[in-house]
C-alpha positions as CSV (number, residue, x, y, z in Angstrom):
1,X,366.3,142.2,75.8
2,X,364.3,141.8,72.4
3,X,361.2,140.9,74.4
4,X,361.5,143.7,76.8
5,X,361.5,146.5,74.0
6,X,358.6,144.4,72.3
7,X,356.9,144.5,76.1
8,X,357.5,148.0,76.4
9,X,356.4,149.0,73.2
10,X,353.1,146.9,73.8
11,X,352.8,148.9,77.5
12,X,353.2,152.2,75.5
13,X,350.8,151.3,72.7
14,X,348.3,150.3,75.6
15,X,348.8,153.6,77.2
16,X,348.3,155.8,74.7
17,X,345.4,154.0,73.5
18,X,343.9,154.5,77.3
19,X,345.3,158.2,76.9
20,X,343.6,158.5,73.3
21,X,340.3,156.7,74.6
22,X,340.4,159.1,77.8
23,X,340.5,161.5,75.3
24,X,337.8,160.9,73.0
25,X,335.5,160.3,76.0
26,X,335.9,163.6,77.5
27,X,335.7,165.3,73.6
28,X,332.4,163.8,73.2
29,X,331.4,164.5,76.5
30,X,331.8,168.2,75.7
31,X,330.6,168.1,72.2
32,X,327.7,166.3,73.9
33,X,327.4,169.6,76.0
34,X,327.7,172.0,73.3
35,X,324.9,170.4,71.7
36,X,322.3,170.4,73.8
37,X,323.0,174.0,74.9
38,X,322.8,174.9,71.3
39,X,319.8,173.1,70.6
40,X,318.3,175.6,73.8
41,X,319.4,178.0,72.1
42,X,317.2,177.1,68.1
43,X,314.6,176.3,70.7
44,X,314.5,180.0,72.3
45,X,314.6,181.4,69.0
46,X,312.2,179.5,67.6
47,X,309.6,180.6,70.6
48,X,310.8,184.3,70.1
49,X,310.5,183.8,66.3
50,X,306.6,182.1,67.3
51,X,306.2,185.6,69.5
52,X,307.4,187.6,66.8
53,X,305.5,186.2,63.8
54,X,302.0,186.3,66.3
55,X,302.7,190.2,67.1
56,X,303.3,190.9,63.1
57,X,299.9,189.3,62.6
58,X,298.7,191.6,65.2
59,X,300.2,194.7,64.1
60,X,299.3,194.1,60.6
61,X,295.2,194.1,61.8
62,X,296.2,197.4,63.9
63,X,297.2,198.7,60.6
64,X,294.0,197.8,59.0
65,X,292.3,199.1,61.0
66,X,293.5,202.4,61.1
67,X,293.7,202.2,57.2
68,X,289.9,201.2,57.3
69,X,289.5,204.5,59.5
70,X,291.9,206.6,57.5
71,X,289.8,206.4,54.6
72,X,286.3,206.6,56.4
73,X,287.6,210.4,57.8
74,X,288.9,210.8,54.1
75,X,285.3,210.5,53.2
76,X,284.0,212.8,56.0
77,X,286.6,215.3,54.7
78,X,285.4,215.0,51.1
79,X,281.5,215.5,52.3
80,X,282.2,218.2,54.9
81,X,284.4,220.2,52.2
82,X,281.5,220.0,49.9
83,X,278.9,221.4,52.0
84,X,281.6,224.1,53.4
85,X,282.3,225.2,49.3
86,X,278.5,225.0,48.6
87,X,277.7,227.0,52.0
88,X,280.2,229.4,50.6
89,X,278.6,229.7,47.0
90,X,275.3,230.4,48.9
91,X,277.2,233.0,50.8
92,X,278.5,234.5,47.5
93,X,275.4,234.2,45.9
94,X,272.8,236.0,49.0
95,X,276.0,238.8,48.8
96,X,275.4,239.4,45.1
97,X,271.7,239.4,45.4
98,X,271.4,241.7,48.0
99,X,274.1,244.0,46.6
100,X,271.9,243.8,43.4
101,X,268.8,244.4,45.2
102,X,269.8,247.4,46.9
């Protein structure tokens, strides 16, 4: 009867060490899984992040650009407001003569 108990015990160990092992394998299997579709994942981001970064380098020439052209109209503004203010001195100036003269 002793070595039946000890025989049974020994069956149960054995089964739950199959059951535990059974276990484990299907764990890892899934962790496995979950792994690699989360390394997909880091890799999509880190071609989105690629895509990203290459359109900031590309939007930050655009806005040079139109920075660079901003400022050349600024200039344009400046000079054409000049000669618009002198043209009106002149203006003032042939008035007041010729409301002198006559």
């Amino acid at each position: 009867m002793l070595r039946q108990g000890e025989e049974l015990r020994r069956a149960l160990a054995e089964k739950m060490q199959m059951h535990y092992q059974v276990l484990l394998e299907a764990t890892t299997g899934l962790v496995a899984q979950r792994l690699r579709e989360k390394e997909t994942d880091v890799q999509k981001a880190v071609r989105h992040n690629a895509k990203l970064e290459a359109r900031e380098v590309q939007l930050n020439s655009e806005v040079q650009t139109w920075q660079e052209r901003a400022r050349e109209h600024e200039t344009t503004t400046v000079a054409l407001r000049s000669q618009l203010q002198a043209g009106y001195y002149w203006v003032i100036e042939m008035i007041f003569r010729w409301w002198v003269v006559t």
